[in-house]
C-alpha positions, 0 to 999 in steps of 0.5 A: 330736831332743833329747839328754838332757844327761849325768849331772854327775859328782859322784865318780870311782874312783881305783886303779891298774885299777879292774877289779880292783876290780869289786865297788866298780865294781858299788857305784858305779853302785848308788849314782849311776848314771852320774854317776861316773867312773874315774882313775888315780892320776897323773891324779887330782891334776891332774884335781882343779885343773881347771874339770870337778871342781869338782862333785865331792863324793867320791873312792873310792881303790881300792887293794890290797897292790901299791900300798903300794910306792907310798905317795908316789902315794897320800897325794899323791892324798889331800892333793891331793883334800883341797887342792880340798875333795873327800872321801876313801873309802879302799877297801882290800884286803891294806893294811897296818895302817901304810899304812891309819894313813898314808892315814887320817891325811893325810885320808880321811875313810871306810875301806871294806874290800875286797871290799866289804860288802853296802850298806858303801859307800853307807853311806860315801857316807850318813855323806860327805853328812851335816851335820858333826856336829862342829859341833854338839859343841864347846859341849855337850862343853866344858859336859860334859867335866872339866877336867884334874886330873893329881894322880889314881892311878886303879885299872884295871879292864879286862873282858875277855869269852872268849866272844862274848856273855858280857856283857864289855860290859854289865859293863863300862858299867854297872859304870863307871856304879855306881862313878859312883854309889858316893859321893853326897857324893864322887862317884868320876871315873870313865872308861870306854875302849872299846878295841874298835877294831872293833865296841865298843858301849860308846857304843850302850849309853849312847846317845853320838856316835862323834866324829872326835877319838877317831880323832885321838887314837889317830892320834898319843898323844904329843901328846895330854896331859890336855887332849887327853884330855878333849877326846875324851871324851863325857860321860852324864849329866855323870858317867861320862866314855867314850872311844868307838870309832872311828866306823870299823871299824879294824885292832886292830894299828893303835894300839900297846902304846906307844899305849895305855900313854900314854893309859891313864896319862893316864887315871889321872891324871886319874880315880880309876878307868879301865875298859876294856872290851877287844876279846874278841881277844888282840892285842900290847897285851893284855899292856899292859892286863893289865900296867897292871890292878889287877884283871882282869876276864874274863867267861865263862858256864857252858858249854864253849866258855867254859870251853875259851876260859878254859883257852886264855887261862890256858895263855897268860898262864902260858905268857909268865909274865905276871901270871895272878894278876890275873885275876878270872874272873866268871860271868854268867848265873850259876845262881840261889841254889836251883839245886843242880846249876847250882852243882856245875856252876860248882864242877866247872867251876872245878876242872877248869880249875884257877881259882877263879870268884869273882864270879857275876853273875845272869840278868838277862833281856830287860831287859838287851837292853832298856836296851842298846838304850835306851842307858841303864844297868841302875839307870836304868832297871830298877834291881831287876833281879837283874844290877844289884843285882849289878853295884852290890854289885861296885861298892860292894865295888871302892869300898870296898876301894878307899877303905880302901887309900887310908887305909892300912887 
């Protein structure tokens, strides 16, 4: 009789009992069948120099609020699977925010949370297998991205949305876009931070890589300079200059006020304007942004949650005494020039919350939708649309207000 020879293993689990983990147990046999295998966290470091892990493309590190008290074991499994060329899924649950930033940085290459998502792993498993695509940047970024300058004073122009879709994205790269175009003579430098660490799409909507070295920077901002800077850029049309969002889906609290202070002031210095499209959560460094903004731009929609949400957000910066004068709240989806009662509704709406809505941008319609996803900006593709005539007469009007406070007018 012929025995079939057993699966080669090409991955193991490494927890403290993986049977805490059973979703991750039923995903990996999902994913490879029998050619996986189960660790503990002292045996896995010695296992990695032996002669039978030699086929191993892959670790998933299992590990949960508990094992945090034992952060010695689990960055000594990370460097160790490092050492012998093996990569790094971090699966987590109740980690926190410094100990996952603590595991990331010493070496895993993918964060997975726990319990897991539907297909998230052999996703991980997917993106692990691929070819780098580091390689093929360093070439086309240095032809693309701009040299450090460091004698720029760039105006801030974060856009925040205080509802889910009232367009803070769309505003924010096409608005980035336009003032690129603003000046053909001097063209503005222009860069766009997208500083939604968890599902920022400014990178869909222009069609750009997510690069590890956005993930590197956030890791450690002091050592980041200008240089630093433009390299984690990715350049569209060798114009507009965007700082994507991880590749990975990250805590918000993972970066610090004291983070995004230092990089949005090596933004400034180096642009003449940085906008930053905003995750639609208040987090510990929202009072940075707004404190570090010349105008602050919050998108809402003629409705009642956005007009609940815009009363929460005023209450709240009024509350701590921050600086609510900053803010400019922009209507989108606005009611049309012939539309009576849509602009008595937008007069009441701002009665009732006590704010002035000065800017309303107009419906611009599937094709919004369409160019997003294109990855191309709204005057790239359908430039009579309503929306982007009016993000280009907001850009102009920034521009020019601008440019006449430089020379003193």
């Amino acid at each position: 009789m012929v025995r079939a020879e057993p699966a080669p293993i090409v991955a193991c689990t490494v927890s403290r009992d993986v049977q805490h983990f059973d979703l991750l147990i039923e995903d990996m046999e999902a994913v490879l069948g029998d050619a996986w295998g189960d660790l503990g966290f002292s045996e896995a470091v010695s296992f990695f120099g032996q002669r039978d892990a030699s086929g191993l493309e892959f670790v998933a590190l299992a590990v949960d609020g508990h094992d945090e008290r034992d952060m010695a074991s689990l960055l000594g499994v990370v460097h160790a699977a490092q050492a012998h060329g093996i990569k790094v899924i971090l699966v987590a649950e109740d980690l926190s925010p410094l100990a996952l930033h603590q595991l990331l940085r010493a070496g895993a290459r993918e964060f997975v949370p726990y319990p897991l998502p539907e297909g998230e792993l052999a996703a991980a498993v997917e993106r692990l297998r691929a070819p780098e695509p580091e390689a093929q940047l360093p070439a086309t970024a240095a032809a693309t991205a701009p040299r450090a300058t460091n004698n720029r004073d760039g105006v801030v122009l974060p856009v925040h949305g205080l509802a889910g879709g009232t367009g803070a994205t769309t505003v924010a790269v096409n608005l980035a876009w336009e003032l690129c175009i603003a000046e053909k003579q001097a063209p503005p430098r222009v860069c766009l931070l997208d500083l939604d660490l968890q599902f920022g799409t400014a990178s869909t909507y222009l069609d750009l890589p997510r690069r590890e070295a956005v993930f590197e920077l956030w890791s450690d901002t002091e050592a980041v300079d200008g240089e630093g800077l433009m390299a984690a850029l990715v350049a569209f049309n060798e114009k507009l200059h965007v700082l994507t969002a991880p590749a990975d889906i990250l805590p918000l609290d993972l970066i610090t006020p004291q983070d995004v202070e230092r990089v949005i002031e090596l933004a400034r210095r180096n642009f003449d304007y940085v906008i930053i499209d905003m995750p639609s959560t208040v987090v510990m460094w929202t009072e940075t942004v707004l404190t570090a903004a010349h105008v602050y731009f919050a998108t809402i929609e003629l409705d009642m949650r956005s007009a609940q949400n815009a009363l929460r957000f005023k209450r709240a910066l009024q509350s701590e005494d921050l600086p609510f004068e900053k803010l400019r709240f922009l209507l989108n989806r606005g009611p049309k020039f012939t539309d009576l009662s849509g602009k008595s509704r937008v007069k009441r709406m701002a009665e009732s919350l006590g704010i002035s809505i000065e800017i309303q941008l107009a419906d611009g319609g599937k094709q919004v939708v369409q160019a997003g996803d294109h990855g191309l900006p709204l005057s790239e593709t359908v430039p009579k649309n309503p929306l982007a005539k009016d993000l280009r007469k907001l850009a102009l009007h920034l521009h020019e207000h601008n440019r006449k406070a430089a020379e003193g007018g």
